[in-house]
Each structure stands twice: as C-alpha cells, then as structure tokens.
C-alpha positions in Angstrom: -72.9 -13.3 -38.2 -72.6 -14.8 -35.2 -74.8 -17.7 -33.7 -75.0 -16.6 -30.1 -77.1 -19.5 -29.6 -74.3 -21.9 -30.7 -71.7 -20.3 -28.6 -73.6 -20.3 -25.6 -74.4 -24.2 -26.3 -70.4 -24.8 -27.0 -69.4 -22.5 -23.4 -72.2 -25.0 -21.5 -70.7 -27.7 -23.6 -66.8 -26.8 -22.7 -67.6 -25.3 -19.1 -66.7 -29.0 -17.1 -63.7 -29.8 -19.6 -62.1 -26.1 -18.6 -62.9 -26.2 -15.3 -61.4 -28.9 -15.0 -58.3 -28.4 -16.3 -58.1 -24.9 -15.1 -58.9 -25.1 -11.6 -56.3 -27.7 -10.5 -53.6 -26.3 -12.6 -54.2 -23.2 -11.2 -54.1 -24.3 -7.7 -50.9 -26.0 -8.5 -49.3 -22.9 -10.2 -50.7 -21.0 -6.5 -49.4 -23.7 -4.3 -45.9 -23.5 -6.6 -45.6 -19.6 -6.8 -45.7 -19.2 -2.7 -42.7 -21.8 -2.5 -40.8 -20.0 -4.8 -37.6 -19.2 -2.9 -38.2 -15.0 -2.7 -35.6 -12.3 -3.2 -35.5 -9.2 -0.4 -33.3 -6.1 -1.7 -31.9 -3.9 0.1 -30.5 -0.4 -1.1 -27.9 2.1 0.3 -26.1 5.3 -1.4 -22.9 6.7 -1.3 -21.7 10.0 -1.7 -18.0 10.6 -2.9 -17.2 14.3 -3.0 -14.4 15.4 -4.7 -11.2 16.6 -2.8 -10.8 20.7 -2.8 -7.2 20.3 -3.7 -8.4 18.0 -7.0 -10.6 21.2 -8.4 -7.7 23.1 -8.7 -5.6 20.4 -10.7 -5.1 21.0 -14.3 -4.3 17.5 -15.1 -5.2 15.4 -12.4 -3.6 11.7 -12.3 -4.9 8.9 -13.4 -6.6 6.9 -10.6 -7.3 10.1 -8.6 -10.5 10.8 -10.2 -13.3 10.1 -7.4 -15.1 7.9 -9.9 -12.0 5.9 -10.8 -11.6 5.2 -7.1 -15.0 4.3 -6.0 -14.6 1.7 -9.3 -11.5 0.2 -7.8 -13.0 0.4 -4.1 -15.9 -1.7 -6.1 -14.3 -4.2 -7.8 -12.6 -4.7 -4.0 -15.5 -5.2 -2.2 -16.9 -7.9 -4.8 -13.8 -9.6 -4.9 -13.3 -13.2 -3.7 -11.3 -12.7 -0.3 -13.1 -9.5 0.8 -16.8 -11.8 -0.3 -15.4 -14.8 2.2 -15.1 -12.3 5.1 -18.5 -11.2 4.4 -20.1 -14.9 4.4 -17.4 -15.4 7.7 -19.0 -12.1 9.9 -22.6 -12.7 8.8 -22.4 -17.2 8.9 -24.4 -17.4 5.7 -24.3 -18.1 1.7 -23.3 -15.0 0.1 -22.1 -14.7 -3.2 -20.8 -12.1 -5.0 -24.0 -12.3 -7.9 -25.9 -11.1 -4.9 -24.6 -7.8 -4.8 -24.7 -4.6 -7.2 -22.6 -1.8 -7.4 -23.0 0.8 -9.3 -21.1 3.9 -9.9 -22.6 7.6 -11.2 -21.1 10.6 -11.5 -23.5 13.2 -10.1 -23.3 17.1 -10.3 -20.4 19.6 -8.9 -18.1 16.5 -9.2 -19.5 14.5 -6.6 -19.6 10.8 -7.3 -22.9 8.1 -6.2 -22.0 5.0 -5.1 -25.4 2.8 -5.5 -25.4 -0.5 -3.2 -28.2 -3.1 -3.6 -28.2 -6.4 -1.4 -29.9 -9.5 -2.4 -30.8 -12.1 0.3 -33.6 -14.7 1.5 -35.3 -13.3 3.9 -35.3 -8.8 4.6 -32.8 -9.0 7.7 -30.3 -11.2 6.1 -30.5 -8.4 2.8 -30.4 -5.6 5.4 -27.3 -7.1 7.0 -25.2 -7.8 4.4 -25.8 -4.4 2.8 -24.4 -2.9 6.3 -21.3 -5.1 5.6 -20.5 -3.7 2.1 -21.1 -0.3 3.3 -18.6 -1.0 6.1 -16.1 -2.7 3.4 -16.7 0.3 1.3 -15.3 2.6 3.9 -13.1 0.6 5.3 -11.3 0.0 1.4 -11.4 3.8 1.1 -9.2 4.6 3.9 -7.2 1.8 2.8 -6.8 3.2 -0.2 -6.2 6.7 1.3 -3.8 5.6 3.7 -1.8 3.8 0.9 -1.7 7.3 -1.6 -0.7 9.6 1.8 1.4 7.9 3.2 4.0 8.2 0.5 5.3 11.2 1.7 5.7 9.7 5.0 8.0 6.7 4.0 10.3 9.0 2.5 11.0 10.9 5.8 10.7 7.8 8.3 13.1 6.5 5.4 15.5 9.5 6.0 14.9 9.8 9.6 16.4 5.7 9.3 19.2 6.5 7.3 20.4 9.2 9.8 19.4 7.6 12.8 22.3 4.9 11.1 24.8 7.4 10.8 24.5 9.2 14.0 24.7 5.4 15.5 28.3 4.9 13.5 29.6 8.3 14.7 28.4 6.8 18.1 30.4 3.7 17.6 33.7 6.0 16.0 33.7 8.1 18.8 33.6 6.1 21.6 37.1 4.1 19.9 38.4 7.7 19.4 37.7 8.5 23.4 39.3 5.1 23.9 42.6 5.6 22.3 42.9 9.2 23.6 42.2 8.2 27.7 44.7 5.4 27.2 47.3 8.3 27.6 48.5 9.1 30.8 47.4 12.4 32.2 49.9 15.1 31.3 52.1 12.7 29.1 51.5 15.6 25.9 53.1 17.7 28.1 55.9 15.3 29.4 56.8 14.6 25.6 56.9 18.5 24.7 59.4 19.2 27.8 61.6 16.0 26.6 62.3 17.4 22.9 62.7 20.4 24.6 65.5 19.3 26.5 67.1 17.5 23.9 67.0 20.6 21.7 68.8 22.5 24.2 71.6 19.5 24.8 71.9 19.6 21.0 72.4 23.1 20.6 75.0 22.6 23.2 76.9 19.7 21.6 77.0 21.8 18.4 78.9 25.0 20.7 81.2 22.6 22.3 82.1 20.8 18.8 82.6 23.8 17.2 84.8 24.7 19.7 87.6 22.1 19.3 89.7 22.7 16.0 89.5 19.2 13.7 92.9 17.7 12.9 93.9 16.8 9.4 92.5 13.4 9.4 89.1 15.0 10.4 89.4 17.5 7.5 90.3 14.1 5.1 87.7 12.5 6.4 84.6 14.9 6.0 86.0 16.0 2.3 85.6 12.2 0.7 82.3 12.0 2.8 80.7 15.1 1.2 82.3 14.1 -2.4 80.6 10.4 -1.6 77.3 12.1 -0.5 76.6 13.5 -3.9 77.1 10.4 -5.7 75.6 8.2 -3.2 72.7 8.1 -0.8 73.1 8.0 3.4 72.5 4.3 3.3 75.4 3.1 0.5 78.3 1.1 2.5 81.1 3.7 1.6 78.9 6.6 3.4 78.1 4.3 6.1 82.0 3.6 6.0 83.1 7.3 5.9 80.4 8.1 8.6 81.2 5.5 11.1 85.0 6.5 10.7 84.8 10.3 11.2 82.5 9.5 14.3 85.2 7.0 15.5 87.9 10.0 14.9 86.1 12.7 16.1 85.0 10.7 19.5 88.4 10.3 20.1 89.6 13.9 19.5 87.0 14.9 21.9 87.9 12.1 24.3 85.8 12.1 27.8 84.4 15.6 27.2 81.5 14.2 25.1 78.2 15.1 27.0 76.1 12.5 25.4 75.7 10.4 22.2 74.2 11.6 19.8 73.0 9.0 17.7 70.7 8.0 21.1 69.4 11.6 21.5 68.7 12.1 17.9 66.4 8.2 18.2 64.7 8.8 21.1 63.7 12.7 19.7 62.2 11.2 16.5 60.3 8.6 18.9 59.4 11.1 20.8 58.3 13.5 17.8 56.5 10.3 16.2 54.5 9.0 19.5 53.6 13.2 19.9 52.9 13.7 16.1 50.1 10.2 16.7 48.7 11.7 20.4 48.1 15.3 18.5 46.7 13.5 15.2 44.2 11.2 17.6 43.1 14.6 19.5 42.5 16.2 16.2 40.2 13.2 14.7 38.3 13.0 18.1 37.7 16.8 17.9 36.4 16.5 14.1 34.3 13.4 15.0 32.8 15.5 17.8 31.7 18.3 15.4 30.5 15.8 13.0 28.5 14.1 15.7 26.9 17.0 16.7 26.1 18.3 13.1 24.3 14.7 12.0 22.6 15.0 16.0 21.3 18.5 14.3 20.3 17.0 11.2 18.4 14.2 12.9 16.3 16.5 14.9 15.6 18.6 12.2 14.5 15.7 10.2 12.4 13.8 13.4 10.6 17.1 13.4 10.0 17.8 9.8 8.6 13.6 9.9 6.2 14.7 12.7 5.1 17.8 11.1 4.3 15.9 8.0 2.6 12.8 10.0 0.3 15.6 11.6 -0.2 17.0 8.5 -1.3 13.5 6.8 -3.3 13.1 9.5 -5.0 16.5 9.4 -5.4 15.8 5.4 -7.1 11.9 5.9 -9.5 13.6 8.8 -10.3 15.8 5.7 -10.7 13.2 3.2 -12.1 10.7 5.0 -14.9 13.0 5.6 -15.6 13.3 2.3 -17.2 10.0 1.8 -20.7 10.2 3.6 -23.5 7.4 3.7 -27.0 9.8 2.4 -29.1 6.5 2.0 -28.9 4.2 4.5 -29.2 0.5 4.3 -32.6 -0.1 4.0 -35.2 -3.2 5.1 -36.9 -4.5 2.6 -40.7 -4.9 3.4 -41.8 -6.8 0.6 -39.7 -9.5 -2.1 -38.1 -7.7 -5.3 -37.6 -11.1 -6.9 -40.0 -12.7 -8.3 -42.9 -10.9 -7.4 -46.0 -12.6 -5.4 -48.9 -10.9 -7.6 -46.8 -11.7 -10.9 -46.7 -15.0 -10.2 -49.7 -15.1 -8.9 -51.2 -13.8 -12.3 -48.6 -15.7 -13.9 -50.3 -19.1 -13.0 -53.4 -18.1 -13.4 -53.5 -17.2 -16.8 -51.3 -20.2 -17.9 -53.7 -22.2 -16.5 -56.5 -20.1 -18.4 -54.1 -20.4 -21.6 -54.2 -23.8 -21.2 -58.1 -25.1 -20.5 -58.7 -22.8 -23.4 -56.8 -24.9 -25.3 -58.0 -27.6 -24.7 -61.5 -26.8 -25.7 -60.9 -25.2 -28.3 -59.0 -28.8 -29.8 -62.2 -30.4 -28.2 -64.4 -28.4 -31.1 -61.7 -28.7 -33.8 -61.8 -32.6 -33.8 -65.9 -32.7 -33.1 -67.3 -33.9 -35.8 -70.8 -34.0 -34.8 -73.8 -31.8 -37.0 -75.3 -29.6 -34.6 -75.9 -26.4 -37.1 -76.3 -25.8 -40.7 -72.8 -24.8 -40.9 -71.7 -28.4 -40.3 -73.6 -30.1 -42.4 -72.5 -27.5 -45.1 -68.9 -28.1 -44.2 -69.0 -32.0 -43.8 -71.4 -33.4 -46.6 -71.2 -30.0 -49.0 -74.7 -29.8 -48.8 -76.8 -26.1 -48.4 -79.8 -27.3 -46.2 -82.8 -25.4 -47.4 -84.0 -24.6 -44.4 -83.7 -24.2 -40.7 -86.6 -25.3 -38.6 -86.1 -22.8 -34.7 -85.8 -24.3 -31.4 -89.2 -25.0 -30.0 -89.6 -23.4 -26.7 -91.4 -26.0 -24.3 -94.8 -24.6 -23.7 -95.7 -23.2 -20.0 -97.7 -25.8 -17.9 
C-alpha cells in the first residue's frame, strides 16, 4: 500500500533538487533547439506521358521506356557537373545530398517524376527546386534531340557525300570544257575535208598506177616481197629491203608523172585520223560528264528535299514529344522547416531535461540512508517496530 504521506514528504523533499536541474537544462536544450540550423523542402512533380507511337510497340527498346528515361535524366541532374552549374546560377552551397528524386510509374503508362529541394532558408529551397526542374527539361530534350536526330545525320551525311560528288564532276567538267575550246572553231570540220582529199588523191594514185604495165624487174621484185612477207613481219630488214627497192623501181618507171608521195599522204592521214579520233573521243567524254552531272545534280535535290522533309518531320515529332513532359506540381515554398522540427525539439529538450532531474532524485533517495518510516528501520536494522505513533496535527490557536 502506498504511503501518500511519505511521497508527498519525498516530492517537497526533491522539488528544489529537480527544479533545479530541470529548469536550466531545459532552457539550454530551448536556447540550443532554436539555433539548430533548419531544413526548408521544397516539392515539385513531373509528369512523363508515354509516346503514342510506344503503345503500339511490341517490344519496345531498351532505354525507351519513359521510366528508364526519367532514371537516366535523374541520375543527370544529380550528377557532379550538372550540380556545379546549379551552385554557379544560384551563388550558393548546394550539394547533391540536398536533392531527391524519385521516380513512380503511375497509371495508363504515365511516369511521376517527384522532386524535393532541401535548403536553409524557404527561398533558397524554392529556388533551387526551379533549377532541377529547369535541368530536368532541359536534359530531356537533350536526350530527345540525341535519339531523333539519328535519322537526320544519315541524310545530312548523304546529302555530304553528294554534294562531294557533284563538286568533282564540277571540277571534271570544267578540264573537259578546257581541252575541247582549246580547238579552233571549225577545225573537226577542217580535219574531215583533209582525209577527204587525201582519199580522193589516193584513189587516184591507185587509177594512174594501175595504168602503167610493171616491167619484169617490178614483177621480180613484188614476188620475193610477198614470199618474204609470209615468213617475216613489215619491219624485218629484208622487207624493209624489198620495199624500199620496188619503191625505188617503180618511182622510176613512173618517172615525173607521180602526183604525190605517198608515204607523206599516208603520215599525215593517220595524224590526221589520230588528232580527229582524240577531238571526237574528248567531245564524247564531255557529253557523258554532262549527263552524269546532271543525273548526280538530280540526285542531290532529291536528297536536299527528302533531308528537309525529314528535318520538318523531326521537328513536328520533338514539338510532339516535348509536350509530353508537363510540370502538374509546381515548385513549392516552404512555409515552415521539414528538418528537424521546432515542436520536436522543443519536446525533445524538455523531456530530457525531465528524464534527467528525475534521475537525479530518484539516486538522491536510493543513497539516503536516513529513518524516516517504519519501512527503513525494517530495512536497515531488521527490526519490525511494534508500533507506529500518527503525526500530531498542531492544535488551532
């Protein structure tokens, strides 16, 4: 049973000791918890719907997944350079412990992007949650950019490589044009009347040489060349020999009557067939560089058209995209700390200063060793007292 009496002698008893250790430790646990360096979050949500072209995928990619992107665009925005450029824009200690972001898919395969900002004081937490929101778009289109644009360096890539070509047929042609004008004008013509001339003169040699019976000598002569000809070639000294004597013979049977010579009409006609073969050879390779020109001309409109059909097509498809991602919590200001909380620590002292004067007295009655009930006399000499004598009340005067 409890002595009521007793305890309400040991609380008068204690009440100076715990008041005295409560009340200043409490004020100091106050005075420390309002210079606790507080913590203002600020919040923000992102919504990352998924692309209509992705439904329809049977197997998307990997990385294409919105969640897989907005975990990469993450990991981005907390990284060290993009963490210096936030400390540069806003001038103060950020570090990357003081942000949070959190990914969640959420329903029809749209994906949450949760952002929370940590800071000193509510405007520095507000503004630094507008720069990772900022980053966060601004890494998305990046990263859109970067996976459209693939189709588009393949056609500036083939619009290069023909622009290249079209430059060398440039280059060919122009030589080709060159070597053509250095001709005079009509000198195609000139040659074709010249080896038409010497045709006619030739025919006529042949007439008058038929005309004029050959001697015996003559007959001599042309029998040992032909039997030399089919054992040896034009150039072998005996044909050469045989040749130059039946020429010798035959220029004296015909004696002054011999219109030209034709060992000097037969060189200048295979000059003149030679220099009229190269002219018509050059007008032929000017004519197929032409066509060729104008074919890759063809191709590199074609292919300048189909690259700006496909850049207003990429365009049309990041206008699309880019829409996608939508801010549906903005950053917000924080109107009271997050971290640690005033009341806690409020409550915290307090009662640690409660914890404590308690303490103390109750080691003040565990090492008293002074009878002031029956109980301690029981408990320090083993003796039962017999009997208790009450408290006299003082008498009223």
């Amino acid at each position: 049973m409890i002595n009521w009496l007793y305890l309400r002698w040991q609380l008068r008893r204690n009440a100076p000791l715990f008041l005295a250790i409560a009340l200043p430790i409490s004020a100091l646990g106050l005075w420390g918890a309002e210079r606790v360096p507080l913590t203002f979050r600020s919040t923000a949500t992102i919504l990352l719907e998924q692309a209509p072209g992705d439904t329809q995928t049977a197997r998307p990619r990997p990385g294409d997944a919105a969640p897989e992107r907005l975990r990469v665009i993450a990991q981005k925005v907390v990284a060290a350079p993009q963490i210096e450029n936030i400390r540069a824009a806003l001038d103060a200690p950020i570090a990357a412990d003081d942000l949070s972001l959190s990914v969640t898919a959420g329903r029809e395969k749209a994906t949450l992007l949760t952002i929370e900002a940590n800071a000193v004081t509510p405007s520095l937490a507000l503004a630094l949650n507008k720069q990772v929101v900022t980053a966060v778009r601004t890494a998305y289109e990046d990263s859109l950019r970067a996976r459209l644009s693939k189709s588009g360096t393949e056609a500036k890539a083939l619009v290069s490589s023909l622009s290249d070509g079209v430059d060398d047929l440039d280059a060919r042609l122009v030589l080709a044009r060159g070597v053509v004008g250095l001709l005079p004008d009509g000198a195609e013509a000139q040659m074709g009347e010249r080896l038409r001339q010497i045709s006619i003169v030739e025919r006529q040699q042949e007439t008058y040489n038929a005309s004029i019976p050959l001697g015996p000598e003559q007959i001599r002569l042309q029998a040992e060349l032909d039997r030399a000809l089919t054992v040896f070639t034009k150039s072998h000294p005996k044909v050469v020999l045989l040749t130059q004597e039946l020429a010798a013979l035959s220029t004296q049977t015909l004696g002054t009557n011999t219109p030209l010579d034709l060992d000097q009409i037969a060189q200048e006609k295979a000059q003149l067939s030679a220099r009229l073969q190269q002219v018509q050879s050059a007008r032929q390779d000017l004519s197929a560089l032409r066509s060729e020109h104008a074919s890759a001309l063809r191709d590199l409109a074609q292919a300048q058209r189909d690259q700006t059909r496909l850049q207003r097509q990429t365009e049309a498809r990041f206008t699309q995209e880019a829409a996608l991602l939508s801010v549906i919590a903005a950053p917000t200001l924080p109107t009271s700390p997050t971290l640690p909380s005033p009341s806690l620590a409020r409550f915290v002292a307090v009662f640690f200063a409660v914890l404590l004067a308690a303490g103390a007295c109750w080691l003040r009655w565990r090492t008293d060793h002074v009878i002031h009930r029956s109980q301690d006399l029981e408990r320090h000499l083993g003796i039962t007292p017999f009997a208790t004598l009450p408290q006299q009340q003082p008498l009223p005067a």
